[in-house]
C-alpha positions as CSV (number, residue, x, y, z in Angstrom):
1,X,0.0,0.0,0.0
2,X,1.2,3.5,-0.8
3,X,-1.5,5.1,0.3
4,X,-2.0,4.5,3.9
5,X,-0.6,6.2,7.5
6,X,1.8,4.2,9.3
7,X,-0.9,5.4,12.0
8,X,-3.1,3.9,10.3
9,X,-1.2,0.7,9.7
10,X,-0.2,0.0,12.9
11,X,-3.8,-0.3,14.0
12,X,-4.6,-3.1,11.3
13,X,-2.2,-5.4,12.9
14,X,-4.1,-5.9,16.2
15,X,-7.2,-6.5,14.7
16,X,-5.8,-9.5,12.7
17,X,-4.1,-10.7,15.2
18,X,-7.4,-10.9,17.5
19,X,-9.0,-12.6,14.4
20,X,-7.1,-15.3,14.7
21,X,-4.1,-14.5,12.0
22,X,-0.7,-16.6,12.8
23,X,1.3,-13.3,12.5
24,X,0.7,-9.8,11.0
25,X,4.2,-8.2,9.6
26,X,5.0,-5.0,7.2
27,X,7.7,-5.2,5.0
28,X,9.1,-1.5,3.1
29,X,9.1,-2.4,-0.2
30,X,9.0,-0.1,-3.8
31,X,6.6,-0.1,-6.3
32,X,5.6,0.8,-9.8
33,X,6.4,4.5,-10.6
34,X,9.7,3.8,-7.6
35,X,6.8,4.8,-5.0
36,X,8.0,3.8,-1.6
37,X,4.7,1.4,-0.1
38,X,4.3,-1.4,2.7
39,X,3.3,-4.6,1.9
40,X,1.4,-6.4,4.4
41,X,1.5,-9.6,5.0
42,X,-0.4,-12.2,7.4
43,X,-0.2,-15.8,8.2
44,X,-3.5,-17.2,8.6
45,X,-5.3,-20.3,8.7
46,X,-7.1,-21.2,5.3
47,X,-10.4,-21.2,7.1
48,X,-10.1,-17.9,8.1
49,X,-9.3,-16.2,4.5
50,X,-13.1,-15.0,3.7
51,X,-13.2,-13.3,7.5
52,X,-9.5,-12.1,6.9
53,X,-10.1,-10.9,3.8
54,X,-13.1,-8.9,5.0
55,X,-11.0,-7.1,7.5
56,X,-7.9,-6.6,5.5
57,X,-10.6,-4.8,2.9
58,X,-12.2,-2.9,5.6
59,X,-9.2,-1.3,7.5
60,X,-6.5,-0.4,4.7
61,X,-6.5,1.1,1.8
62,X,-6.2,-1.9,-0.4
63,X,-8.2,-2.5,-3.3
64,X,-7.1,-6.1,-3.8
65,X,-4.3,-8.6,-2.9
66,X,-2.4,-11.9,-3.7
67,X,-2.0,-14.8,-1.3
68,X,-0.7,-18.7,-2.0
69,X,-1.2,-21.2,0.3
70,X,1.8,-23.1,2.3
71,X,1.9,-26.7,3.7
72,X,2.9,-26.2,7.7
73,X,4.3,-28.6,9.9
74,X,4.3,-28.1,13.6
75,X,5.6,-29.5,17.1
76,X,2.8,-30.6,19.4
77,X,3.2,-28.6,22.2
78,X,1.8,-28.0,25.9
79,X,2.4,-26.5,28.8
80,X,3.6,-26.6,32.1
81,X,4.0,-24.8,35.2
82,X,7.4,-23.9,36.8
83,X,7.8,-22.4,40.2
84,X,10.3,-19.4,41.1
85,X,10.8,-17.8,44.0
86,X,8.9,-14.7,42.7
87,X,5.9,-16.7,41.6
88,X,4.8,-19.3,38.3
89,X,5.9,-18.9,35.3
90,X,3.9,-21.0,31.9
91,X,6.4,-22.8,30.1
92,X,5.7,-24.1,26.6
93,X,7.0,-27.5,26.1
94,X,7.2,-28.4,22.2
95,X,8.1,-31.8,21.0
96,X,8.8,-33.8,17.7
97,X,10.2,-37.5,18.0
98,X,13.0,-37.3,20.0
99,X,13.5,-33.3,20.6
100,X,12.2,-31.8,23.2
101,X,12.3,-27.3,23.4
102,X,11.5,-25.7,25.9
103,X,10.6,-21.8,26.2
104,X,9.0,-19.6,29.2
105,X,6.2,-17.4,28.6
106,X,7.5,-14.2,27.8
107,X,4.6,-12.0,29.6
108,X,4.9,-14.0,32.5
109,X,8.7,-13.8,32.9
110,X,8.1,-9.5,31.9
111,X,4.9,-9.5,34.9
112,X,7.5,-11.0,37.3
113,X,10.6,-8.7,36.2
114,X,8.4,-5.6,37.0
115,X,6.9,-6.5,40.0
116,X,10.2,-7.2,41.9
117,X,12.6,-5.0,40.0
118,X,14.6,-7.7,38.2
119,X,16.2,-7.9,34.9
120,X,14.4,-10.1,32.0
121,X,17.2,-12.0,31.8
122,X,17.5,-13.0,35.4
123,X,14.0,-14.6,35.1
124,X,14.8,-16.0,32.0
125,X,17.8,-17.6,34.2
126,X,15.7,-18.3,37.2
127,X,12.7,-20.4,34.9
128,X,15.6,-22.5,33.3
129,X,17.4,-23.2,36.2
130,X,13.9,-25.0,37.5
131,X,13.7,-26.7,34.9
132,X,17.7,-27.9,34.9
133,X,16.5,-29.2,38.7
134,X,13.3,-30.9,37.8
């Protein structure tokens, strides 16, 4: 688009995102004429294109768009509960075969970092340390 605010931009990307789209990213890029532009782009479920589509129409600028579908293959994941001495933290656990990732919930680990004054990272530290022991 070359004819939209970044104001006004920045405010699409919410409401995909609560609409269930994967991910919602802007990319500078140039187009036709060498007029600078954004190009949106969003990850969504193939269900969800006629809804999407409807919203992407109704908040930018856009008269029309491409989009290509993509095979996807993800780990099964859960989660699980690790305690810190400033409280729980969510930990996603994703697995495939024999690997096994682990990663703390990032607004759990940011709620406990302002609360008591600590650095991300030392939570970070503190959720993996757990997990070392468990």
């Amino acid at each position: 688009m070359d004819d939209q605010s970044a104001e006004r931009l920045a405010a699409v990307l919410p409401i995909l995102i609560d609409a269930g789209a994967y991910d919602v990213f802007f990319t500078p890029i140039q187009m036709k004429k060498n007029r600078p532009a954004t190009q949106l782009s969003v990850i969504i479920n193939q269900q969800d294109l006629e809804a999407i589509t409807y919203l992407i129409f109704k908040h930018t600028s856009t008269v029309g768009f491409r989009y290509h579908s993509f095979k996807r293959k993800v780990m099964s994941r859960h989660f699980i509960k690790v305690t810190t001495p400033f409280g729980a933290v969510s930990v996603k656990v994703a697995t495939f075969k024999d690997i096994v990732k682990q990663a703390p919930e990032f607004d759990d680990c940011l709620a406990i970092s302002k609360k008591y004054n600590l650095s991300i990272d030392n939570v970070y530290q503190m959720v993996y340390q757990q997990l070392k022991n468990n």
